[in-house]
C-alpha positions in Angstrom: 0.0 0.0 0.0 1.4 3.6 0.7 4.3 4.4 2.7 4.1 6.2 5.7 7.0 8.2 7.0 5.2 10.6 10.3 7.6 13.3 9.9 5.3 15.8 12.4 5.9 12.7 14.8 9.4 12.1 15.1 10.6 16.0 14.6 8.7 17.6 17.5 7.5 16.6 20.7 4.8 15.1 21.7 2.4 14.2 25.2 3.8 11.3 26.9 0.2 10.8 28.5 -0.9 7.4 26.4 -4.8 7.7 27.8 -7.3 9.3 25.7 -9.0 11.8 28.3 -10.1 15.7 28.0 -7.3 17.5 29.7 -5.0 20.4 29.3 -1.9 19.0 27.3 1.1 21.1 28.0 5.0 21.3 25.8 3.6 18.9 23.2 3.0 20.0 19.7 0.1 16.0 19.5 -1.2 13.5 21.7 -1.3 9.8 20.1 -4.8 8.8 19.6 -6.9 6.0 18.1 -10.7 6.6 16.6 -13.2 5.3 18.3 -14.4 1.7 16.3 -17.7 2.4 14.8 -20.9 -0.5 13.9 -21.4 -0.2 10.4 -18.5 1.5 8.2 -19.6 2.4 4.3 -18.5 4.1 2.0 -20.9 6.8 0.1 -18.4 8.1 -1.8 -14.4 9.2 -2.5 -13.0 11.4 -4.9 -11.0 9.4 -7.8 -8.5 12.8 -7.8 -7.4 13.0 -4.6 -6.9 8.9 -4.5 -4.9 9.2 -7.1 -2.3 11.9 -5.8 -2.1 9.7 -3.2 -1.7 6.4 -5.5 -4.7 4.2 -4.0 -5.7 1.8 -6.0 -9.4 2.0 -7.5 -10.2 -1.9 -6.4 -8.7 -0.8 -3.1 -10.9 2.6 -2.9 -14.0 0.4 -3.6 -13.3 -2.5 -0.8 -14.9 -2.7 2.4 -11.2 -2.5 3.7 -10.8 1.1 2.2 -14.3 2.0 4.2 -12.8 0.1 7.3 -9.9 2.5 7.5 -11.2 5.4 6.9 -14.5 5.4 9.4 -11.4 4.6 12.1 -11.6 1.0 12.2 -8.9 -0.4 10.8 -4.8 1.0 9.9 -3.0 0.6 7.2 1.1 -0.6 8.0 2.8 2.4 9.3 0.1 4.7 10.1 0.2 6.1 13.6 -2.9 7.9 14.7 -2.3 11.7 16.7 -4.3 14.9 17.5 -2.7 18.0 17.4 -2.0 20.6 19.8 -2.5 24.1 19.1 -4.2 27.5 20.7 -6.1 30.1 19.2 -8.3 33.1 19.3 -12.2 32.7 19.7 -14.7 35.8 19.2 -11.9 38.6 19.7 -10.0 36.5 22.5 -7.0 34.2 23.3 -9.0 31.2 24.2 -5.7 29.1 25.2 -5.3 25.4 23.9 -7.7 24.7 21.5 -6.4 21.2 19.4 -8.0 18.6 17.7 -11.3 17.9 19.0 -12.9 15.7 16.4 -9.9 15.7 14.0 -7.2 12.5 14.5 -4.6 12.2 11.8 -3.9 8.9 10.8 -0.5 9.7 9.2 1.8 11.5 6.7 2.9 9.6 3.4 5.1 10.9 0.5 4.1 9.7 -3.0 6.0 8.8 -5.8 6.7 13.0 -7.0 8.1 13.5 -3.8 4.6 15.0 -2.6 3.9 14.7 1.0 0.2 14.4 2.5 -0.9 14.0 6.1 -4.7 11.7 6.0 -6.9 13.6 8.9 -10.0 12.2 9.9 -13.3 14.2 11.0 -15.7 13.0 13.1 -13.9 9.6 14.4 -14.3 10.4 18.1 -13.0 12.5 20.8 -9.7 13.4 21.7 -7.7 14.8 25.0 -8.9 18.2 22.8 -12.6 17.8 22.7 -13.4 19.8 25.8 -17.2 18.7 26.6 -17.8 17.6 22.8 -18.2 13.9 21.5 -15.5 14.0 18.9 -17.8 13.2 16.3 -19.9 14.2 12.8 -23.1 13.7 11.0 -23.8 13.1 7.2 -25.5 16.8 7.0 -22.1 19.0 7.7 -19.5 16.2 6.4 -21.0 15.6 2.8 -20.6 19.5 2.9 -17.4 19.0 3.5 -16.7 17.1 1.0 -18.3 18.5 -1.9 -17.1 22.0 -1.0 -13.5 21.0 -0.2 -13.1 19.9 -4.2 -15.5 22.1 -5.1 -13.0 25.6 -4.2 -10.1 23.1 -5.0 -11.4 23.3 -8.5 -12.0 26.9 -8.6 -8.3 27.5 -8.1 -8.5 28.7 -4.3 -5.9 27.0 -1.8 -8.2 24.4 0.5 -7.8 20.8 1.5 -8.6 18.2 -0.3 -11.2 15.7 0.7 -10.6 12.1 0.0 -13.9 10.0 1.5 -17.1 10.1 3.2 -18.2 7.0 4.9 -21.2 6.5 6.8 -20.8 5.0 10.5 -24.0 3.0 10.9 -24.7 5.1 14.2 -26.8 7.7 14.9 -25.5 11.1 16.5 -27.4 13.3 18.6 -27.2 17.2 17.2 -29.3 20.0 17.5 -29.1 21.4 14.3 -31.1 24.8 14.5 -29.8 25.4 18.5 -33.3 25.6 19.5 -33.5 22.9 22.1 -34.7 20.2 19.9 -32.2 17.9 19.5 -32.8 14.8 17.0 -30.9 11.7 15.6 -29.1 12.2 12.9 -26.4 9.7 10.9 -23.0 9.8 11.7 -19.9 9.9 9.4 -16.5 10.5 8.5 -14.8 12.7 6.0 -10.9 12.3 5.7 -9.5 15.5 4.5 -6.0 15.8 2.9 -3.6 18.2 2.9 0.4 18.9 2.9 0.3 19.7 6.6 -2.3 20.9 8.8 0.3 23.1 10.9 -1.6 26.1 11.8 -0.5 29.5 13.1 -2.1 28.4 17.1 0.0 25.7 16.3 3.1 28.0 17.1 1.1 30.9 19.6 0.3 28.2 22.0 3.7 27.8 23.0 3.7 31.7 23.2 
């Protein structure tokens, strides 16, 4: 399959704290994390471009393997799951250490032109960064995702890349309109791809 070389790993440090708890993470630039396994994992769609720069295979993109991996069940060799640590501003204010909350990156490969891609997940459960959220997605905001992540690629404006959208075979609870109704609503996962996903909190929380 594709190689996987975790250069954000082995270049900077990162939380020597191995459980998977909400907490304040402090002189660590990730915490090593593994999605949460969900029921039913399928695959409603991938984008034939983006599999392509990262030289998948089409009979591999349309397994049940490829929809394993990439709802957070399964690993391909070498990939080594992490949330990152960053701060940021919120509404006008420094809102200290921010990070990852439903985001776990399952690695960084280089392909054959030398291109290097870090595989991030969306919606695949929480992390020491998700505060008092569940870590995870519905189908609603995550096929937006991925339409409108190729969508601006194509129009020429810098974005990720979104490489699948798989369906859990759960049900999340979200209130969608914030009125105090919440309903059931299907769960996913959209993994996003990009060169890095180094971001400037990633350097002001060390500020």
């Amino acid at each position: 399959m594709i190689p996987f070389d975790n250069r954000f790993l082995a270049e900077l440090p990162g939380d020597p704290e191995s459980a998977n708890f909400r907490r304040q993470v402090h002189g660590a630039c990730y915490s090593r994390v593994q999605s949460t396994p969900v029921a039913q994992p399928q695959l409603l769609a991938y984008a034939r471009e983006v599999a392509e720069l990262l030289e998948l295979p089409t009979a591999y993109c349309e397994s049940q393997s490829f929809a394993d991996v990439f709802a957070g069940n399964a690993q391909m060799p070498g990939m080594d799951p992490f949330a990152m640590c960053y701060g940021g501003h919120q509404f006008g204010n420094w809102a200290g250490q921010l990070g990852d909350g439903r985001a776990i990156n399952l690695g960084e490969t280089v392909n054959s032109h030398g291109e290097r891609w870090v595989l991030q997940l969306k919606g695949s459960g929480p992390t020491p960064y998700s505060r008092t959220a569940d870590g995870l997605a519905v189908l609603r905001s995550s096929l937006r995702e991925f339409v409108c992540s190729e969508a601006i690629f194509h129009l020429g404006i810098p974005t990720t890349r979104a490489l699948s959208l798989v369906l859990t075979g759960e049900q999340v609870l979200r209130d969608m309109f914030y009125d105090g109704h919440p309903k059931q609503e299907p769960g996913a996962v959209v993994c996003r791809v990009s060169p890095s996903f180094t971001r400037f909190g990633s350097f002001e929380i060390f500020a």
